[in-house]
N, C-alpha and C positions, 0 to 999 in steps of 0.2 A: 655367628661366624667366629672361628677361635684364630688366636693371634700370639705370636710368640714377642717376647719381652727380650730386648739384646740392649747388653749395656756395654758403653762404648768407655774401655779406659785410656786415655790419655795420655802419653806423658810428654810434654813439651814446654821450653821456654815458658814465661808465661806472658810474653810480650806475641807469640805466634800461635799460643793455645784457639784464641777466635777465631783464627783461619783457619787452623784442624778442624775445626768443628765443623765450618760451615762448607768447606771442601767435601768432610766424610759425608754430609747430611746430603750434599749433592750426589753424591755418586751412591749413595744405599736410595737415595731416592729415584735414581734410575735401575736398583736393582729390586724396585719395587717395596720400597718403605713408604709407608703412609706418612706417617706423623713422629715429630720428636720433640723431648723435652731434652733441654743442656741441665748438666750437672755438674757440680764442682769440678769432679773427675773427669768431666767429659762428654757424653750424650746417651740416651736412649730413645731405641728406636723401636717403633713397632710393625710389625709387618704379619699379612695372612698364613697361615702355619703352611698354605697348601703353595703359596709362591715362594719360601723360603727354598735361597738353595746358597746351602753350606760352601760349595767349591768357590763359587762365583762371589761370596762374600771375602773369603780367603785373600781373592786373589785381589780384589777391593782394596781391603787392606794393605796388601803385599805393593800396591801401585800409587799408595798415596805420594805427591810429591813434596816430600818434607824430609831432607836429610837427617834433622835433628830430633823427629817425632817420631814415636812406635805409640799402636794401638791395638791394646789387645780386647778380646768379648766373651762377655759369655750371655747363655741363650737360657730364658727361660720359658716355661708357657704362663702367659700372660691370665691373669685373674679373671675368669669367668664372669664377668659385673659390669655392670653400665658405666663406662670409661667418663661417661659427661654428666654425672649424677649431679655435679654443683651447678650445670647449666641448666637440668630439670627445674632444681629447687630455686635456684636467684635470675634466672631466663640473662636477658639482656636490655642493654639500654638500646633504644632509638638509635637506628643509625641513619646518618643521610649520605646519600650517595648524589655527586651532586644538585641542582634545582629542581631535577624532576623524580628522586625519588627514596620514598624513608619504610626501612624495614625496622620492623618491631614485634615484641610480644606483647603478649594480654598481661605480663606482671608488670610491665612499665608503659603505660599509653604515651604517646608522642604528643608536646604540645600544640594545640591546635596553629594549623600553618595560617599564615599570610596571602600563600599562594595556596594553589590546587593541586600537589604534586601525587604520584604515584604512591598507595599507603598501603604496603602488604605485611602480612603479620604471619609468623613464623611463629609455632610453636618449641619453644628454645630445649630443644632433645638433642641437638649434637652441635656441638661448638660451631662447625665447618658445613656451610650451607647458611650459616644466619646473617650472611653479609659481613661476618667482623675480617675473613681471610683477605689477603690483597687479591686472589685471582677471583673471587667470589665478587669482589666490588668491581673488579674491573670488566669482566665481565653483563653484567648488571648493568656499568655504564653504558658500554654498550649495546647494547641492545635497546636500552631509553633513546639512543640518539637513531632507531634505524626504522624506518617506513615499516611499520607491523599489518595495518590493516589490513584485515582479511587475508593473511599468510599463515601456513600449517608448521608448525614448527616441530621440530624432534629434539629431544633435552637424553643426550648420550650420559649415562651415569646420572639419574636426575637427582639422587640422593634424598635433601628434603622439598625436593621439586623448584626448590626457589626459583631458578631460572622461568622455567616453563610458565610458573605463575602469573613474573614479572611482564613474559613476552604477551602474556592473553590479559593482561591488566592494561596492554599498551593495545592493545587492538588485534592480535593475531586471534584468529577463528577457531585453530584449534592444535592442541600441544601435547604429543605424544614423549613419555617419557620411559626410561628402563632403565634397572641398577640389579646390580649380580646379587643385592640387601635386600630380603624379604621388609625386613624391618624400614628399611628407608622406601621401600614400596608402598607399604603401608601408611608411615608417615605423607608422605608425599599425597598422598588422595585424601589424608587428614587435612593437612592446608590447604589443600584446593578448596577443601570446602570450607575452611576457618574464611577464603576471600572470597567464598559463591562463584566459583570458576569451574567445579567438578563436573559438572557436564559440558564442561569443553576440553578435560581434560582425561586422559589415556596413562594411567599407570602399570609395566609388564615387567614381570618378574625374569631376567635373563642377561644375559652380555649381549656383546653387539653383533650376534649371528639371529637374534629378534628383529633386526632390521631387514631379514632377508625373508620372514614372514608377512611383511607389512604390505600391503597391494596399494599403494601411494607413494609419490613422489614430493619434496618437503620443500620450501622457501627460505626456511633459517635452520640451521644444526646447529647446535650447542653443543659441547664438549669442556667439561671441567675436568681433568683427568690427568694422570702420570704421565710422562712421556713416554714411557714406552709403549703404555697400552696405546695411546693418540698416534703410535706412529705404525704397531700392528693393524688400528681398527681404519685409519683416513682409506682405505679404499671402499671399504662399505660405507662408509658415511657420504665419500663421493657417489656412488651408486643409487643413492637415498636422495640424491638433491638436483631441482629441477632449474632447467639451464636457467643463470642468471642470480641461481640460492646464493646465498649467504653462508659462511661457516664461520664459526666466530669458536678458537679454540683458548685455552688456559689451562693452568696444575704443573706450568714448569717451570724453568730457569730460565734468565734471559741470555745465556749463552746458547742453549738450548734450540734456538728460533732459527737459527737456520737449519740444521736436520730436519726441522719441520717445515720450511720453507720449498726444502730442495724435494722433498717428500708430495708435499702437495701440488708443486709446481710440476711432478712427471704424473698428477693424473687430473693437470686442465685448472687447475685452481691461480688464479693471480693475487698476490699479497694487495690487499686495499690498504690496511691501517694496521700499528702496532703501537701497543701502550704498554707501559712496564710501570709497577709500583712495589718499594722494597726488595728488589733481586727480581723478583716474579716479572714474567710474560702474556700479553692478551695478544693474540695476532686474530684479523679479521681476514676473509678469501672470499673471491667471488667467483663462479662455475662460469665459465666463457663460452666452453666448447663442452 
């Protein structure tokens, strides 16, 4: 998947430089930016070469509200190379998400617990998916705290499947997953089987029109994902989930949450729970009607 490289230059006070940042990173990430690193100058962002669009960046910029700050970009194409090579090489520490559950790699084993909690192991190939993101852990929490037993789950963008893992390590029977990433496809059925769950687990290569192939109806969705995509796909993911499912959505902002609120509530969903850590959003829904 190629990716274009846009570096974000700055210029502002430097008492309101931090709010440029974190204002621009909001709204490129609703124009479908992935990921960003801050730089002295200012930020860079990355985004799919095929979702880039120049005008709508434009006018991004053209709308910041900041009297006293101008930002200018320019656009490269992003280096052909595995962006998480140092996460390859030095993995990750043990993370615990709270009492019931510690994600890790095989470079750092987790000390033996006290208790009996949930122990899934991630092989550390992409930063994002390893539990270190806040939507990744909030996420994760819940679904530790939700009745899995014998429920079918579907894991929308499953990445490095972590989610799906966690919900068939909690009792669900079986976890179908999909990401538009051959590469996280593949990974993702690598860790099912690093936690011997691969035969209860379903890895497909495509977007969320895979859901319309599927002759089943689900009890938990998942969704880690941009807001925009979350706000195109919640009609299929409704369509996917059997009265009384569960959707348990994250990947945005906590302003964010009602667009998605007012969204799910015109196709039958009612808000159960919302959790937010560091700006980020986890909203939970349940299917009524």
């Amino acid at each position: 998947m190629k990716y274009f490289e846009v570096k974000f230059t700055i210029s502002a006070p430097e008492e309101s430089l931090q709010d440029v940042r974190d204002v621009l990173a909001a709204l490129a990430g609703e124009a479908g930016f992935e990921t960003f690193e801050e730089t002295p100058e200012g930020l860079m962002g990355y985004i799919q070469q095929e979702m880039f669009d120049a005008d709508a960046l434009d006018g991004m910029v053209t709308a910041l509200p900041f009297c006293d700050a101008t930002v200018n970009y320019t656009v490269n194409e992003a280096e052909n190379r595995d962006w998480n090579e140092q996460w390859e090489q030095e993995g990750f520490k043990p993370i615990s998400i709270g009492e019931h559950l510690i994600i890790y790699d095989g470079r750092h084993l987790p000390p033996t617990p006290s208790h009996l909690p949930i122990m899934v192991q991630i092989d550390a190939k992409l930063a994002f998916g390893t539990g270190n993101h806040e939507t990744t852990r909030m996420m994760a929490a819940a679904l530790t705290a939700l009745p899995l037993e014998g429920k079918r789950v579907l894991d929308c963008g499953t990445g490095t499947g972590i989610l799906a893992i966690v919900a068939l390590l909690c009792g669900a029977i079986h976890a179908t997953g999909y990401d538009i990433d051959e590469w996280s496809v593949n990974n993702a059925k690598h860790n099912a089987a690093l936690n011997s769950v691969e035969q209860r687990f379903t890895a497909i290569l495509g977007d969320s029109t895979v859901i319309q192939t599927l002759h089943e109806k689900f009890d938990v969705v998942l969704a880690n994902i941009n807001r925009n995509i979350l706000l195109a796909d919640l009609p299929r993911m409704r369509q996917a989930m059997n009265t009384g499912a569960t959707l348990l959505l994250s990947g945005f902002y906590r302003e964010d949450t009602g667009l998605l609120t007012t969204k799910a509530a015109a196709s039958g969903l009612v808000l159960k729970a919302e959790h937010h850590e560091g700006g980020w959003a986890c909203l939970e829904f349940e299917l009524r009607n």
